[in-house]
C-alpha positions as CSV (number, residue, x, y, z in Angstrom):
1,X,4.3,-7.0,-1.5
2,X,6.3,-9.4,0.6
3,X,8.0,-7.6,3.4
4,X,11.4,-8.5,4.2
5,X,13.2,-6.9,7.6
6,X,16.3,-8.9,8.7
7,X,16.8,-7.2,12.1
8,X,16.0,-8.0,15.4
9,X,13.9,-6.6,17.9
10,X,11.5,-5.5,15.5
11,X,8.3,-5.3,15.5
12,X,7.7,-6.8,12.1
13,X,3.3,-6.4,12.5
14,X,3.5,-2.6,13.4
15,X,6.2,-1.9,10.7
16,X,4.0,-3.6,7.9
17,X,1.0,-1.8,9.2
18,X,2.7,1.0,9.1
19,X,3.6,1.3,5.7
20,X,0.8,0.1,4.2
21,X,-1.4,2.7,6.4
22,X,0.9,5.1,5.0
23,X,0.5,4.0,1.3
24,X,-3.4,4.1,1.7
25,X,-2.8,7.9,3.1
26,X,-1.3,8.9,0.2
27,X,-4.6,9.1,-2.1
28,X,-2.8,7.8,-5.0
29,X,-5.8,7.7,-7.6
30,X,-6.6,4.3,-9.0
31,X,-8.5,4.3,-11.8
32,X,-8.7,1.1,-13.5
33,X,-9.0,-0.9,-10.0
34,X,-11.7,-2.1,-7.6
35,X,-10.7,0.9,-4.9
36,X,-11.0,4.7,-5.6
37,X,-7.4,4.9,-4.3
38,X,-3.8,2.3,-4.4
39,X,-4.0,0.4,-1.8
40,X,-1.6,-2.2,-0.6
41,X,-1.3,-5.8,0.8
42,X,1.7,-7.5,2.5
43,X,2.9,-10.7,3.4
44,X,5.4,-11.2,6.0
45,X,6.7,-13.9,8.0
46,X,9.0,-13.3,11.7
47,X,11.4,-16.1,12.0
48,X,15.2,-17.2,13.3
49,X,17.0,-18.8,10.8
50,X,19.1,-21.7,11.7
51,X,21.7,-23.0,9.3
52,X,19.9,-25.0,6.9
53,X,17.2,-21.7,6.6
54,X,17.1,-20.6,3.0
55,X,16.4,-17.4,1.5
56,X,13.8,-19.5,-0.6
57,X,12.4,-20.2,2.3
58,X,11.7,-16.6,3.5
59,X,10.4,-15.6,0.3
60,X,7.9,-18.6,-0.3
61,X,6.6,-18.3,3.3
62,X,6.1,-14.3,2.8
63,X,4.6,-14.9,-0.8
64,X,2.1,-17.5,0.9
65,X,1.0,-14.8,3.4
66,X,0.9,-12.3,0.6
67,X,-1.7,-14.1,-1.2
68,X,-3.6,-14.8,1.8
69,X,-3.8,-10.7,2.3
70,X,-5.0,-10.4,-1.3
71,X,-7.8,-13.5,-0.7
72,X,-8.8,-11.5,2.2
73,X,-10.1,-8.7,0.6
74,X,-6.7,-7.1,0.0
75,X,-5.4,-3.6,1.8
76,X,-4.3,-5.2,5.0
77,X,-0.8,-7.0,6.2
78,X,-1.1,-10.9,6.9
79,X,2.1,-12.7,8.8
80,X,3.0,-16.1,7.8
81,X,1.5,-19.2,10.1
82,X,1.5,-22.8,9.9
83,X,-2.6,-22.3,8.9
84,X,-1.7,-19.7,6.1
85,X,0.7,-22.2,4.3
């Protein structure tokens, strides 16, 4: 799931860990999946937009970083970097 939080003085890391903690503590039975239990990976990126930011931009960073979660083994968070691009 890419995480989207348009706020500031957040701390974007500890939100995303946060709810995907939370979705793991759930026990949701999976049963067609590699894990006993739904589990959850994010992608986020923490940026400041200037004018020529788009909202493409946003997306394709924190879809880049969401894959990178789910190449690592998924069930973790992963925030966008100029070595996860």
């Amino acid at each position: 799931m890419p995480l989207f939080v348009m706020a500031k003085n957040v701390d974007t890391a500890a939100l995303a860990e946060d709810i995907r903690k939370s979705v793991f503590e759930l026990s949701i039975p999976h049963f067609h999946g590699a894990e006993p239990v739904v589990t959850m990976s994010v992608g986020f990126v923490t940026m400041t937009p200037d004018a020529n930011t788009t909202a493409r931009e946003f997306i394709e960073k924190a879809d880049s970083a969401l894959y990178r979660a789910k190449d690592q083994g998924k069930n973790c968070c992963i925030e966008f970097t100029l070595e996860v691009a």
